[in-house]
C-alpha positions in Angstrom: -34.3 -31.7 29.2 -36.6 -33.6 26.7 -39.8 -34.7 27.5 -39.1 -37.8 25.4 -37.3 -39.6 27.6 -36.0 -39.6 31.4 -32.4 -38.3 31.8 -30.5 -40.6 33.6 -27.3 -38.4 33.9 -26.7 -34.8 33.5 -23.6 -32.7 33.8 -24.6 -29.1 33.8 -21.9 -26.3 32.8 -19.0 -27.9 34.5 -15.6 -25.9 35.1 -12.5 -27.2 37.1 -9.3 -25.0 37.3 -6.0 -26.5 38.4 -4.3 -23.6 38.8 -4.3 -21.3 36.1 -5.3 -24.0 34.0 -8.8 -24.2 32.5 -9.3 -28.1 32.3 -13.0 -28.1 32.1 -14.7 -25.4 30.8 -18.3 -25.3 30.9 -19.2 -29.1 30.1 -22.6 -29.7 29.5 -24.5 -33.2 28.3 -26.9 -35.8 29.0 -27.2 -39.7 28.8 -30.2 -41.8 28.6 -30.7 -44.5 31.0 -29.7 -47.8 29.7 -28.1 -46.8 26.4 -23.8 -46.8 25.9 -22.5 -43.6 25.6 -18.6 -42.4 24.5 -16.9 -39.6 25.8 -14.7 -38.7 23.8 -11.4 -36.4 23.1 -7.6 -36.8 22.9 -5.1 -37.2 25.9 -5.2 -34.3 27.7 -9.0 -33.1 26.8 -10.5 -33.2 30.6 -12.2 -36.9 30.3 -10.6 -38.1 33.0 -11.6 -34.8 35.3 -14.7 -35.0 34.1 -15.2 -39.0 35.3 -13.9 -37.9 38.9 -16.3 -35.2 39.4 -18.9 -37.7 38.4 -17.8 -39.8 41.2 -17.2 -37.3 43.4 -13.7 -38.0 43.8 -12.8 -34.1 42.6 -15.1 -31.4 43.6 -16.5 -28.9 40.0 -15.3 -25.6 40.7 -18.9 -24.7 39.4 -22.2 -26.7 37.8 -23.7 -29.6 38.8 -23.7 -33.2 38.2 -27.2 -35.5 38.9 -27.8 -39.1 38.6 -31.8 -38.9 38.2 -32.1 -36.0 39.4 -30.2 -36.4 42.6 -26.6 -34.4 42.7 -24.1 -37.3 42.4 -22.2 -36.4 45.5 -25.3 -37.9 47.5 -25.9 -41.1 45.7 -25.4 -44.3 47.3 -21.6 -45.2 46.0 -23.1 -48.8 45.0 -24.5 -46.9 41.9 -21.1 -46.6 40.4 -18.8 -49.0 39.0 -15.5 -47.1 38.2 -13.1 -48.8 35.8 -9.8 -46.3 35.6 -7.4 -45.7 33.4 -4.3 -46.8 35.4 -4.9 -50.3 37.6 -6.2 -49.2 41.1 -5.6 -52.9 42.3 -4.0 -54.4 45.2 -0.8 -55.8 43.3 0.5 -58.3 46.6 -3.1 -59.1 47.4 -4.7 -62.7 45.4 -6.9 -61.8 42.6 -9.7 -63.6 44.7 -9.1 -62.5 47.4 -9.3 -59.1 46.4 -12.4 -59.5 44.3 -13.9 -60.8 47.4 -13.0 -58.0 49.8 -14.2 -55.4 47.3 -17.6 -57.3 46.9 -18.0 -57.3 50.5 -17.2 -53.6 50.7 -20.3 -53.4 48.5 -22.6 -55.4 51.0 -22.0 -58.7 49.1 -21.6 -61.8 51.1 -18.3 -63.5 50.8 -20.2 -66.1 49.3 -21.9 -64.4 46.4 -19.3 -62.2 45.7 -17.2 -65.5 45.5 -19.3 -66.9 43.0 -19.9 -64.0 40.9 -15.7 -63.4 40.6 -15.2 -67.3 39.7 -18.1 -66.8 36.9 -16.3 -63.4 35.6 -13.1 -65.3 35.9 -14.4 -67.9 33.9 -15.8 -66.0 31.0 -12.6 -64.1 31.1 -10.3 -67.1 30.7 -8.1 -66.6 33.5 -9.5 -68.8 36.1 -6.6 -70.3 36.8 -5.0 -66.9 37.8 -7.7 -66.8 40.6 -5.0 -67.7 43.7 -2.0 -65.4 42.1 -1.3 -61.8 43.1 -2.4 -58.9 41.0 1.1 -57.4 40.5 2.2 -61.0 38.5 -0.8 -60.8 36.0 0.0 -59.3 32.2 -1.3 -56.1 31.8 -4.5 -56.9 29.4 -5.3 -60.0 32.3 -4.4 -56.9 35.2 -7.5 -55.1 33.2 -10.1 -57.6 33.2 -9.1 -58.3 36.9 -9.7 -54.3 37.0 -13.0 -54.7 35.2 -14.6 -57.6 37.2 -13.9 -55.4 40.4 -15.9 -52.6 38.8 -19.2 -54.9 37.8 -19.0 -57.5 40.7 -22.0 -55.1 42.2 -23.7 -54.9 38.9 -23.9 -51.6 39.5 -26.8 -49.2 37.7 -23.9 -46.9 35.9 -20.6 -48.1 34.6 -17.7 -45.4 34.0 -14.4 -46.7 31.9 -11.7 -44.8 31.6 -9.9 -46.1 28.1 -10.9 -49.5 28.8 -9.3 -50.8 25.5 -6.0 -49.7 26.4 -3.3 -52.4 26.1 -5.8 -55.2 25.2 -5.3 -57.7 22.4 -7.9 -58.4 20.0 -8.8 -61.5 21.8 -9.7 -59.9 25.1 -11.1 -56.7 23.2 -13.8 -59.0 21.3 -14.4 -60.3 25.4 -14.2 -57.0 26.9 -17.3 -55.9 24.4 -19.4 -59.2 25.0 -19.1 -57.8 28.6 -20.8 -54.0 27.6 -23.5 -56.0 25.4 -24.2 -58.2 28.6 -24.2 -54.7 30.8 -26.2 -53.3 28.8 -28.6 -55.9 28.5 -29.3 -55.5 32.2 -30.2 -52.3 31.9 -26.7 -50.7 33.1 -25.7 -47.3 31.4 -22.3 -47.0 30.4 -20.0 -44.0 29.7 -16.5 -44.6 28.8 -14.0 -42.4 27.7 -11.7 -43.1 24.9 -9.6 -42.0 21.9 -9.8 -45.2 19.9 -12.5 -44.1 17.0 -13.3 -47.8 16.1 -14.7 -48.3 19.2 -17.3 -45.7 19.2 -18.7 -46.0 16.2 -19.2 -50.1 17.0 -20.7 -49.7 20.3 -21.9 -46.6 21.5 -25.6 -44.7 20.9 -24.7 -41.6 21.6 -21.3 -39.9 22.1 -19.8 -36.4 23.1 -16.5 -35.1 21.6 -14.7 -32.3 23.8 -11.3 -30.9 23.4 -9.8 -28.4 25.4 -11.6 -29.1 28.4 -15.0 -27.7 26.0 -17.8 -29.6 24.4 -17.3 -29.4 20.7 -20.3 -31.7 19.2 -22.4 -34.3 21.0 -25.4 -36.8 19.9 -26.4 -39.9 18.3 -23.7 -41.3 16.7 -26.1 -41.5 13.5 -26.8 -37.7 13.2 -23.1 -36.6 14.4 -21.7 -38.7 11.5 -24.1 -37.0 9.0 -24.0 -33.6 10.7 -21.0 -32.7 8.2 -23.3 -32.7 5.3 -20.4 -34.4 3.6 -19.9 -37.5 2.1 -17.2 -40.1 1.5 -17.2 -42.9 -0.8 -15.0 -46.1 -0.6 -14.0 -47.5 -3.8 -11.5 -49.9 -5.3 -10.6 -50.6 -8.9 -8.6 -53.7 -10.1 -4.9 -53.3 -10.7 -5.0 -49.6 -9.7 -4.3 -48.5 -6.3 -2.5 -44.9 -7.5 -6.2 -43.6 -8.8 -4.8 -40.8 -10.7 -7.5 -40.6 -13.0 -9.6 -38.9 -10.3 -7.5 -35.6 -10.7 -9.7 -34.8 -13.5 -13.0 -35.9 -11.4 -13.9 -32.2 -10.0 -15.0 -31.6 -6.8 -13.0 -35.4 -5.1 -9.9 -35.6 -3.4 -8.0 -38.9 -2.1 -8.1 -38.6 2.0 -7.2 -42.2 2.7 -5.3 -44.4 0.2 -4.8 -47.7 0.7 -3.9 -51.3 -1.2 -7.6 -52.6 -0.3 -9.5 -49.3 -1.4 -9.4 -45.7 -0.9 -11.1 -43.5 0.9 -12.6 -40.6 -1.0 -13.9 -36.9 0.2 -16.6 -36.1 -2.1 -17.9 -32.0 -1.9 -21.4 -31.6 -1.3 -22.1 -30.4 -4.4 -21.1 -33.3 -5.8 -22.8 -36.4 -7.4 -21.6 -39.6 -5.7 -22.3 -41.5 -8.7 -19.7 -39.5 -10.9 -17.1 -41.1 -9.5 -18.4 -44.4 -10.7 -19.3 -43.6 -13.6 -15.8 -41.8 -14.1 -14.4 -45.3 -13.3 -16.5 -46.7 -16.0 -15.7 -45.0 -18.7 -12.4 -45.6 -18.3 -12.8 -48.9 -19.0 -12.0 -49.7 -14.9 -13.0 -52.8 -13.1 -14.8 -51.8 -10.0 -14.4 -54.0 -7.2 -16.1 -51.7 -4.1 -18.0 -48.4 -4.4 -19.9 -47.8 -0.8 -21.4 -44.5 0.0 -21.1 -43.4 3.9 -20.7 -40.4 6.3 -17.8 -39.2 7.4 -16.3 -41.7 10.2 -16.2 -40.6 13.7 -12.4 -40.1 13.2 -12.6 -38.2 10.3 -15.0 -35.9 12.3 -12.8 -35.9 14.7 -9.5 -34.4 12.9 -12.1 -32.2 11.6 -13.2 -30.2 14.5 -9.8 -30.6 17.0 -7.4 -30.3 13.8 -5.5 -33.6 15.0 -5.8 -36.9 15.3 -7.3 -38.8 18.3 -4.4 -40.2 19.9 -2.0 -37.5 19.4 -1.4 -35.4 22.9 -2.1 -31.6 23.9 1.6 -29.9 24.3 0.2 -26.9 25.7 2.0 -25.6 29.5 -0.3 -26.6 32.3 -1.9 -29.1 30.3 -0.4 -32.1 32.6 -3.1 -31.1 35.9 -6.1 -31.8 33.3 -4.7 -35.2 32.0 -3.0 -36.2 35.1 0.5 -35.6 34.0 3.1 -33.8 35.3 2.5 -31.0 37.3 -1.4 -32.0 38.3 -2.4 -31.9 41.6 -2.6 -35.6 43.8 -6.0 -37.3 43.1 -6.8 -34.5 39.7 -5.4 -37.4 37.1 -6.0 -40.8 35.3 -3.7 -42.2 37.8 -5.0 -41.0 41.1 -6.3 -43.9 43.1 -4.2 -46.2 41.3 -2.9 -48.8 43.2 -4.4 -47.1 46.5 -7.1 -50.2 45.5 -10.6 -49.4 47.3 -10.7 -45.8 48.4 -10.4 -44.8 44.8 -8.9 -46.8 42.3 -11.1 -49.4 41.2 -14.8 -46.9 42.2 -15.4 -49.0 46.0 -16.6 -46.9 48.6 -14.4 -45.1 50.3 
């Protein structure tokens, strides 16, 4: 642990078997109090596993988990707002009503817990929903009902299990105002997802694992330079094939594209050759940008596929919660069971 800062929450050399299937397999990292933090790996990986044992919902066949130093198991369930990946709300119940209930389950008074849905209602733009059941609600409006539940507490941790799932841009650009505001009072948030984009906009720190196993982890900074790599972005006028660079040693097109292209550039190699390639070919040059490799990139990299693409391996369903896993071991345990599990209440 370093000395340079207090460790909010610590998983220590998890493993959980389902089976005779390894779906976490010695997990180990750290997040900082306050900061956002994304947990990632494609469908199938042991992010949702690894949420539950956070929350106590499944038990680690070995290693420990500790919210300031405290084993999670024993924290008061008020520290945790859980926001899973399938809808854990009442679908007959009102979405007031419900908000209500859970607030009070939390030790809110009707009253405030009232108020604070209305305002979250509000700032989500679906007020007027406020009286209708859950189950006639849009899926992307089902989410932010699914959200509100999870911060109505304004609980010191927040855990999201793809919370960008089936949102449009509109309520995506909302959905992030609602981190920044988290955030800014002083929540830490983990949330799990396979949606690059994401990462790289929000989060501080981040944790890859595939495989149920920890394949790189930090700041986002130093896990984007940790390639020693480079890439360069560059358009030219009128030319979107960019055959020319066949002749530029040591560069290879990885992303083409009609705005620019994406360029893998070796280490050995001089950024600035490319432009100056372009140049003296007489070129127009609308964009050259140097950057690090993008979290995606890194991604393909180290799991040799892409983010979103599944595991197909036997077994694999009891770490994702597919077929085959065990009741309660998945993304959608809880769901629709509404407080016990499915939107983080106490049970």
């Amino acid at each position: 642990m370093s000395s340079l800062f207090v460790v909010s929450l610590v998983l220590d050399n998890l493993t959980k078997h389902f089976g005779t299937v390894t779906a976490l397999d010695g997990i180990s990292f750290s997040v900082k109090p306050g900061e956002v933090f994304g947990f990632l790996g494609g469908n199938g990986a042991g992010k949702t596993t690894t949420m539950r044992i956070v929350l106590d919902i499944l038990r680690a066949d070995s290693g420990s988990v500790t919210w300031n130093g405290q084993p999670t198991a024993e924290a008061p369930r008020a520290t945790w707002g859980y926001l899973p990946e399938e809808r854990g709300l009442y679908p007959r119940m009102g979405v007031l009503d419900q908000l209500v209930f859970l607030g009070d389950l939390y030790k809110l008074s009707r009253k405030e817990a009232a108020r604070r849905a209305k305002d979250w209602l509000e700032r989500f733009q679906i007020a007027d929903y406020a009286k209708r059941r859950a189950e006639e609600l849009s899926k992307g409006n089902q989410q932010k009902i699914q959200f509100i539940a999870a911060v109505l507490h304004e609980p010191p941790v927040l855990l999201m299990d793809e919370p960008f799932v089936g949102l449009d841009p509109v309520n995506v650009a909302l959905l992030k105002e609602a981190f920044l505001e988290m955030k800014g009072r002083g929540a830490t948030i983990v949330f799990s997802t396979h949606q690059m984009e994401m990462v790289e906009e929000l989060c501080e720190s981040v944790v890859l694992i595939d495989r149920g196993k920890v394949v790189l982890g930090g700041p986002v900074r130093e896990v984007r330079r940790s390639t020693g790599r480079q890439v360069i972005r560059l358009a030219i006028d009128g030319d979107t094939e960019l055959a020319w660079l066949a002749d530029v040693p040591g560069v290879r097109v990885v992303r083409p594209g009609q705005d620019y292209a994406e360029l893998d550039v070796e280490q050995s190699v001089d950024p600035e050759t490319v432009l100056r390639a372009a140049l003296d070919r007489g070129k127009r040059v609308t964009q050259f940008l140097i950057d690090d490799p993008s979290i995606e990139e890194i991604f393909i990299e180290k799991v040799g596929r892409k983010p979103t693409e599944e595991l197909h391996l036997v077994g694999t369903g009891a770490a994702s919660g597919g077929p085959g896993a065990p009741a309660g071991s998945g993304a959608g345990a809880g769901a629709g069971t509404g407080a016990s599990t499915g939107t983080g209440a106490p049970a």
